[in-house]
N, C-alpha and C positions, 0 to 999 in steps of 0.2 A: 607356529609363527605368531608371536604377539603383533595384537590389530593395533594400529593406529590411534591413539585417543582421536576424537574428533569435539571441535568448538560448536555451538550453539549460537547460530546470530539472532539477536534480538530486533527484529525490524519495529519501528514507533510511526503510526498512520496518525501526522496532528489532529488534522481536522477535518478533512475532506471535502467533502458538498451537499452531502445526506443534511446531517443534525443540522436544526437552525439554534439561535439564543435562547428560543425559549422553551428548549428543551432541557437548556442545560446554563446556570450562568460559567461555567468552566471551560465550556467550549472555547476553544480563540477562534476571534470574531474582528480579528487587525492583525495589520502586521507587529504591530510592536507585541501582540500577547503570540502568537504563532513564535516568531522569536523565540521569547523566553519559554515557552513551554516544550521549544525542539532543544534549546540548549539544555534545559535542565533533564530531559530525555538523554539526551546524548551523555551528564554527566551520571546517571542512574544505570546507563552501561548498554544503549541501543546504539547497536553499531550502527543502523542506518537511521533514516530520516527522511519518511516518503510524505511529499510537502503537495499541500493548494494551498490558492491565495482565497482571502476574504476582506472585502472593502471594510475597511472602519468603518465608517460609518453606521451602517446597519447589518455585518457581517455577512454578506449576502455573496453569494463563492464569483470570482471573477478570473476570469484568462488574463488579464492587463497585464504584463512583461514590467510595467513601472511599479505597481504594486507586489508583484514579486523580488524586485531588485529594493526593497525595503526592508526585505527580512532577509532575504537567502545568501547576501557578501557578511554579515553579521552574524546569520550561524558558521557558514565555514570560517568568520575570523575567531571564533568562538568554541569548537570542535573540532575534531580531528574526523567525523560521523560521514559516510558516506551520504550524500544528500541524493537524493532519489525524487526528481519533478516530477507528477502526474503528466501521463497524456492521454488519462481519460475527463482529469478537470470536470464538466458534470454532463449530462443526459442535453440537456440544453442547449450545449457550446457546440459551432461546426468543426471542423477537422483542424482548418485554420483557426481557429484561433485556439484548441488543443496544442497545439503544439507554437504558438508563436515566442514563448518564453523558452521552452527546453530549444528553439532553435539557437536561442540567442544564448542560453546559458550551455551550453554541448553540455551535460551532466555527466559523472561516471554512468548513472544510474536513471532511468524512466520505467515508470511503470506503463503496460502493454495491456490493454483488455485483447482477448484472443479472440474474440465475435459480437456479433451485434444479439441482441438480446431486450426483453422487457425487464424491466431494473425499478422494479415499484417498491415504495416505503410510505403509502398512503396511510397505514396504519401508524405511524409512529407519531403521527399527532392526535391519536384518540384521547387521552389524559389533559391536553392543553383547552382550556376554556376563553384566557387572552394570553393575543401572539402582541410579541413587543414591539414587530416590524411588519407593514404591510406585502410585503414580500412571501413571509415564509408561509401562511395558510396554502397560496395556491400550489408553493413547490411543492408542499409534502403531499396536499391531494390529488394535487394535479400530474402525480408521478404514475397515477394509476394507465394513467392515457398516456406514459410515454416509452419511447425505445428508444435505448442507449444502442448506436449506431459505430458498428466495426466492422465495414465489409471486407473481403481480403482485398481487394485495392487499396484501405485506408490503411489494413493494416501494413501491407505490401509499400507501402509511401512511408509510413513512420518509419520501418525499418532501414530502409533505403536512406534517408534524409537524415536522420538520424543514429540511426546502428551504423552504417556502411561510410557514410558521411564524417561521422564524428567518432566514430568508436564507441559509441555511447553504448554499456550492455543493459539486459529490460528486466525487468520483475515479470516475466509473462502471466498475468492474473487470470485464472482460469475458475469459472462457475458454473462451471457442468464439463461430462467427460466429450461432448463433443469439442468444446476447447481446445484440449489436450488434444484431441486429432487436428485440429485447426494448427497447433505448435509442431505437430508430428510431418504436418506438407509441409510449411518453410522449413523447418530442415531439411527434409528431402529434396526441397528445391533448392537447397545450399544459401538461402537468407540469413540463416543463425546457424550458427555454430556453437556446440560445447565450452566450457559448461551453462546449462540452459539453469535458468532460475525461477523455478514453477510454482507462482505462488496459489495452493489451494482456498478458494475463496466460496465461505459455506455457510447458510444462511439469508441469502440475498433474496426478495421474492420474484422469481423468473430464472433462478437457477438452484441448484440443489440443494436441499433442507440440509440440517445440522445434524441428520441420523449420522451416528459414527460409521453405520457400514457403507456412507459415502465418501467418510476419507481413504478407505480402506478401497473402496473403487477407484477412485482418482489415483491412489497411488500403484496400484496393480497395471490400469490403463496406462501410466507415466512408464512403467517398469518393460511392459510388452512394446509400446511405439517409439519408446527412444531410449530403450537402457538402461538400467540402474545406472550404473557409473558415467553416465552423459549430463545427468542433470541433478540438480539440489532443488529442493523442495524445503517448500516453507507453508504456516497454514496461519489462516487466520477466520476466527467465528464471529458471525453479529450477534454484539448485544450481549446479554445472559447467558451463553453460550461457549465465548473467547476463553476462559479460560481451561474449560476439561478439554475443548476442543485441540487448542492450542501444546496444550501438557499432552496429551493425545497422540500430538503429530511428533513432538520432540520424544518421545517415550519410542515410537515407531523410526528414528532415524533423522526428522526431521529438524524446522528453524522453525522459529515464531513470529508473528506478528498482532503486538497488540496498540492501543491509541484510541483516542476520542473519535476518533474519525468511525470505528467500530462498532464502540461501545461506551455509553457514556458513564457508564458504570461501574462502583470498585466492587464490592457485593448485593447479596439483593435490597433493594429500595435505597442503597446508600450512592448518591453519586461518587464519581471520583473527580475530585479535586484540581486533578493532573494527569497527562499523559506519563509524567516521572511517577508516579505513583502504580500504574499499573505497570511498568516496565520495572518497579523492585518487586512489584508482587510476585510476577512470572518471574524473574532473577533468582527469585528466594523457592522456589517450587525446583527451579531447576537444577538449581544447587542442590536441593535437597536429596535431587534423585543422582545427587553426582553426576552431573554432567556441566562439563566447563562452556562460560560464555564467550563468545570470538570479541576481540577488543575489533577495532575498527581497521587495523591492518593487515587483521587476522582474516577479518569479511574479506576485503581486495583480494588477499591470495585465492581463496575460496571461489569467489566468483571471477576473477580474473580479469578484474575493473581496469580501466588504463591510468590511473591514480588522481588524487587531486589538484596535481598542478597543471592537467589538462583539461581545465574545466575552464568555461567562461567566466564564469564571476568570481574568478578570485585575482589578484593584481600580480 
């Protein structure tokens, strides 16, 4: 019996909450550059578009629902890209205000931390000598002292509120294999349902290093707790890392996920200019190896989103 070809979706993380400006001036650091850097992602061929917000002013990552609705009716008037809100938004922010914007926006798509955990990147300001904004010194060192907070109550409410509420389905981000068993009880407790969308996430300090024979873990554990055919898998590496990691996971059956939010980097010591830019990199590697990328309607059957006209922010 001939197998099925299968698509490749390209997930683009803009910006997220890590990187500050002066790590990078390419980062977006407003809504009008987050915009343009998801649109031009999306036209580079990322079906998705997993989004935080960051004040203009001095780029500094923020939950505000008004600052979101500045950029987020202008990519989907702009795309066809499954838009994908954060509701882990940063280490900093409480539950509420994590989720005050995906309530208002019902998305197809939220990303889902699987547990609470220590989520440090104190090191990622060792090279900076002057920071552009008063803000970003204490984030990056003061991340050493802190805990990104996901107990199953919270998680158990986002889904509820969201999943069950809205139809909304999750990026389940998982950074270690007790994750995956954290994914493995809500379903068993009938919270989510198939297809589960498990994003491997490797490299983080407080969860599992970028050794290959951890993707190779995670996806064995995904394989024994909930199935092969239950769930799609996607992977994404910090930094220096994202792209063998990434080539990696799609070579083994999986999706990708690359963006600034990652890595802010196109090769070594070379920034990258753009999220559209590492999203042809990875395009062009994976083509290489013949294997087809999902366009963005191609993503919805695959994960089996409730489409774009059930979403809040579009008219």
């Amino acid at each position: 019996m001939k197998l099925k070809r299968r698509k490749v979706i390209i997930s683009c993380a803009i910006t997220g909450s890590v990187h500050t400006p002066s790590m990078s001036e390419f980062l977006a650091a407003g809504p009008e550059q987050i915009a343009q850097q998801a649109i031009d992602a999306a036209r580079a061929g990322a079906a998705i578009l997993h989004l935080h917000a960051r004040n203009a002013a001095d780029g500094s990552p923020t939950p505000d629902p008004a600052v979101f609705s500045q950029f987020v009716p202008k990519i989907a008037a702009q795309t066809d890209a499954i838009i994908n809100i954060t509701t882990g938004g940063s280490s900093r922010m409480t539950l509420d205000d994590r989720l005050a914007y995906p309530l208002v926006a019902k998305p197809e798509l939220c990303s889902l931390n699987m547990g609470s955990m220590n989520f440090a990147f104190h090191k990622a300001g060792g090279g900076i000598t002057e920071w552009k904004h008063p803000w970003e010194q204490g984030h990056i060192k003061g991340s050493e002292d802190v805990i990104f907070r996901n107990t199953f109550a919270d998680i158990r409410s986002i889904i509820e509120r969201l999943g069950q509420a809205h139809g909304t389905r999750f990026e389940f981000e998982c950074y270690d294999v007790g994750h995956v068993c954290n994914l493995a009880y809500f379903v068993n407790e009938g919270l989510v349902k198939p297809p589960l969308f498990l994003q491997c996430c490797l490299g983080i300090m407080g969860g599992l290093n970028t050794d290959p024979e951890n993707l190779f873990l995670m996806r064995s554990t995904a394989d024994r707790l909930l199935g092969r055919d239950n769930y799609e898998f996607s992977v994404l590496g910090a930094g220096r890392h994202q792209t063998p990691l990434v080539t990696m996971g799609a070579i083994m059956g999986g999706h990708v996920r690359v963006g600034l939010e990652d890595n802010l980097y196109l090769g070594r010591g070379q920034l990258a200019p753009s999220c559209a830019v590492q999203v042809l990199k990875i395009r062009r590697i994976l083509e290489e190896l013949s294997l087809e990328i999902a366009t963005p309607s191609e993503a919805r059957e695959i994960l089996e989103t409730k489409g774009a006209d059930k979403v809040g922010f579009r008219s």
